[in-house]
C-alpha positions as CSV (number, residue, x, y, z in Angstrom):
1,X,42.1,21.5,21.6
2,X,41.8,20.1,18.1
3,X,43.5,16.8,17.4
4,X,44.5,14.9,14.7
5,X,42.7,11.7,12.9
6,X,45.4,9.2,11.4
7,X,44.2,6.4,9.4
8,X,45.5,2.7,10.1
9,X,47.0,3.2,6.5
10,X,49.1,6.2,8.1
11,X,49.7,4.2,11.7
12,X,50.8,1.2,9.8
13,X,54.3,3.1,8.8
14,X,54.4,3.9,12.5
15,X,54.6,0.3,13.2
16,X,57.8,-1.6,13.9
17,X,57.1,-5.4,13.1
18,X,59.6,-7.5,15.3
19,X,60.0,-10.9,13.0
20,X,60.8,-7.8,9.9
21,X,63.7,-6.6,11.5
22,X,66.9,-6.7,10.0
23,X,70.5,-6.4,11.3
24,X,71.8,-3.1,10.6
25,X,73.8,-3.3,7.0
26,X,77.2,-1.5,9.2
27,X,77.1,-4.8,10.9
28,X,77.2,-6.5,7.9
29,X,80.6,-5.4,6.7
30,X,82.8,-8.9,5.2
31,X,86.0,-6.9,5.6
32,X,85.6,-6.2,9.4
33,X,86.4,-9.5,11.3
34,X,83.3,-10.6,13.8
35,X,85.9,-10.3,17.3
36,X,86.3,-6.7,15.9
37,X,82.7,-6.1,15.4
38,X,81.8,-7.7,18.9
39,X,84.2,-4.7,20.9
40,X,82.1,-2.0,19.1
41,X,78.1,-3.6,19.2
42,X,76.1,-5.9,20.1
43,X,76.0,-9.2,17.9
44,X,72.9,-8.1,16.5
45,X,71.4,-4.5,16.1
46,X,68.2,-4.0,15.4
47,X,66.9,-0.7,14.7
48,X,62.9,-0.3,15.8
49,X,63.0,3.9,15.4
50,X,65.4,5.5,14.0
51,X,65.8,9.3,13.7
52,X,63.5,11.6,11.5
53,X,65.6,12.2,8.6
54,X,66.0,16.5,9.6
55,X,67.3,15.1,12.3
56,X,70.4,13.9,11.3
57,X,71.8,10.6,9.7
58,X,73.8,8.0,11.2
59,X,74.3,4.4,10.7
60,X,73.4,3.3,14.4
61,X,70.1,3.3,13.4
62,X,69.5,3.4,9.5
63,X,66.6,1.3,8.3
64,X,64.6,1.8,10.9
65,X,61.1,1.0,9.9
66,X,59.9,4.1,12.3
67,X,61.6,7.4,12.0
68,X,61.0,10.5,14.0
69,X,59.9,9.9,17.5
70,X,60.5,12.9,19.5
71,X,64.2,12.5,19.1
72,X,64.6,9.4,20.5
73,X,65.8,5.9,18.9
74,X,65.3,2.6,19.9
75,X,67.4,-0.4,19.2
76,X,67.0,-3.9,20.2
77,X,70.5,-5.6,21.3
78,X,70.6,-9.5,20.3
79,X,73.8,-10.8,22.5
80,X,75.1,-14.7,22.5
81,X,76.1,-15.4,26.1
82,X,79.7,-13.6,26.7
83,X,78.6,-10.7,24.0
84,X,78.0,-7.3,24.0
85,X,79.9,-4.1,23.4
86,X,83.1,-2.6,24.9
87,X,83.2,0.8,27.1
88,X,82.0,3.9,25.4
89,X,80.2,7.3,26.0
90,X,77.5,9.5,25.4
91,X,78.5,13.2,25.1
92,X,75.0,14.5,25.2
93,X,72.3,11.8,25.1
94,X,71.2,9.1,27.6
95,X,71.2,5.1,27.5
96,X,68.8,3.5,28.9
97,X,68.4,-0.1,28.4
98,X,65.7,-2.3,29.0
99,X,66.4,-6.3,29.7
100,X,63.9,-8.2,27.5
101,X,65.4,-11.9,27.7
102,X,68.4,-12.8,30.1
103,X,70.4,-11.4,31.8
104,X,73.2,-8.5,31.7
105,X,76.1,-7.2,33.6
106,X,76.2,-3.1,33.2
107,X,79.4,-1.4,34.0
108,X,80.3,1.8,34.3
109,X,83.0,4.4,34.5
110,X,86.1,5.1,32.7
111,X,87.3,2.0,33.7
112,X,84.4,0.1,34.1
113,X,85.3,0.2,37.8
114,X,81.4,0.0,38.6
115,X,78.7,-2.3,37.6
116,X,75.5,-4.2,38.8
117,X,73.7,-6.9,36.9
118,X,69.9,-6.3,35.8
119,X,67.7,-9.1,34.8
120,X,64.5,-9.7,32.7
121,X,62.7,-6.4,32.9
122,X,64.9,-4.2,34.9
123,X,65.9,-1.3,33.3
124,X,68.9,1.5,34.2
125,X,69.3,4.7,32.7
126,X,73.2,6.0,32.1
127,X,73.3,9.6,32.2
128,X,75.7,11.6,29.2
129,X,79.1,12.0,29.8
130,X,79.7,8.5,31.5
131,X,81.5,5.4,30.0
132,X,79.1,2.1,29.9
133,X,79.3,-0.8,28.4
134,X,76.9,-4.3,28.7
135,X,77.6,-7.8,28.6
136,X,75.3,-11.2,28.5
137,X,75.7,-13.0,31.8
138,X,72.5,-15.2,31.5
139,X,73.0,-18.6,30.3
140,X,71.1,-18.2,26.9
141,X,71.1,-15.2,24.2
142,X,69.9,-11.9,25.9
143,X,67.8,-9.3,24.4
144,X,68.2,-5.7,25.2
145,X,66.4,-3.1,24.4
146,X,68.3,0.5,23.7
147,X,66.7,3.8,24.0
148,X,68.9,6.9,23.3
149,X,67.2,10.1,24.3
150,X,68.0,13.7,25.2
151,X,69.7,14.6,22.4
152,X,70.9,13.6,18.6
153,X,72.2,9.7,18.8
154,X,74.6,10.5,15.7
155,X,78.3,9.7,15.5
156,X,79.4,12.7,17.1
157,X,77.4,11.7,20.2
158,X,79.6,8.1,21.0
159,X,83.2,7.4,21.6
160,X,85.0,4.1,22.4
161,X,87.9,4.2,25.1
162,X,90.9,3.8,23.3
163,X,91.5,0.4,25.1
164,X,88.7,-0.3,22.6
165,X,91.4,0.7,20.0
166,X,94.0,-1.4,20.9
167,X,91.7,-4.5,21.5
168,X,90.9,-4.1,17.7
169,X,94.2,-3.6,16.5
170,X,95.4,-6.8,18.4
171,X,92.8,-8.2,16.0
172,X,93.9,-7.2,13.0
173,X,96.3,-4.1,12.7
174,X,95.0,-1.5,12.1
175,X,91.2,-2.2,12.7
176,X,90.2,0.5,14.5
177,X,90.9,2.8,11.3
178,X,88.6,0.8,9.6
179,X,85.8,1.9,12.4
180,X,87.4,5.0,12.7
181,X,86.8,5.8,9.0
182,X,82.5,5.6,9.4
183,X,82.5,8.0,12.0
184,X,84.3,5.8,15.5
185,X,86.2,7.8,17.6
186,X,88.2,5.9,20.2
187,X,89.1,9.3,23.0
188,X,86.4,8.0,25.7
189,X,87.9,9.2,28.8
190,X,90.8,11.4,27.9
């Protein structure tokens, strides 16, 4: 079978650099308040592979420094303790998130009925279809790492429960519009 010879100049672009990342620029908004922002992400996003660009755009992961990776993105979750986002789902793609510092209380369900805590290096997979959501537990900031496979991780793929909604509108009326307007929906569960 004949293979392929890449060159470090080529590997180098396949080559996500930790200390480069940046935030992704949705989180960045001035106009969204941060309590808003906190029911919908993690404090920090940062996007390691993103999607090859036939693949489909979506803000989740723009600026990736590595697209196109059989589908799959990864994202690294930066979360203060308290932190991380509210209950959503996956129509066709799986979570599965990796603890890299900390510690973090999964729930799942609808209602978030269900959960378990993983710790540093424990890692659960949530299958499509079913709400999630994660929160720091630890007592310092937590780092977790997001892999989205199975499917296209766009903005047709996630929804927010609408409690989600109203949390964000207690905020500031009409905030979930706002999210609602790059690509949010907020029917998780109905």
């Amino acid at each position: 079978m004949k293979t392929l010879k890449l060159t470090e100049e080529y590997m180098e672009k396949r080559v996500s650099r930790f200390l480069n990342l940046e935030p992704l620029p949705i989180q960045i908004d001035k106009n969204i308040p941060q309590a808003g922002k906190d029911i919908v992400y993690a404090r920090q996003l940062l996007s390691v592979i993103g999607l090859d660009p036939s693949e489909g755009k979506t803000p989740i992961n723009s600026g990736a420094p590595i697209t196109g990776a059989g589908g799959i993105t990864i994202t690294l979750a930066r979360c203060p303790v308290g932190q991380g986002p509210g209950l959503h789902n996956h129509l066709s793609t799986f979570e599965t998130f990796t603890v890299l510092e900390g510690e973090f209380l999964i729930k799942w369900n609808d209602d978030g009925s269900e959960e378990l805590k993983i710790q540093k290096y424990d890692t659960i997979s949530i299958p499509p279809g079913v709400c999630r959501s994660f929160t720091n537990v630890g007592k310092e900031e937590g780092l977790l790492q997001v892999i989205i496979s199975g499917g296209v991780h766009d903005m047709n793929d996630i929804a927010f429960t609408p409690y989600a909604a109203k949390e964000m509108n207690d905020i500031e009326p009409n905030l979930s519009k706002k999210f609602e307007n790059i690509g949010f929906k907020f029917d998780a569960g109905v």
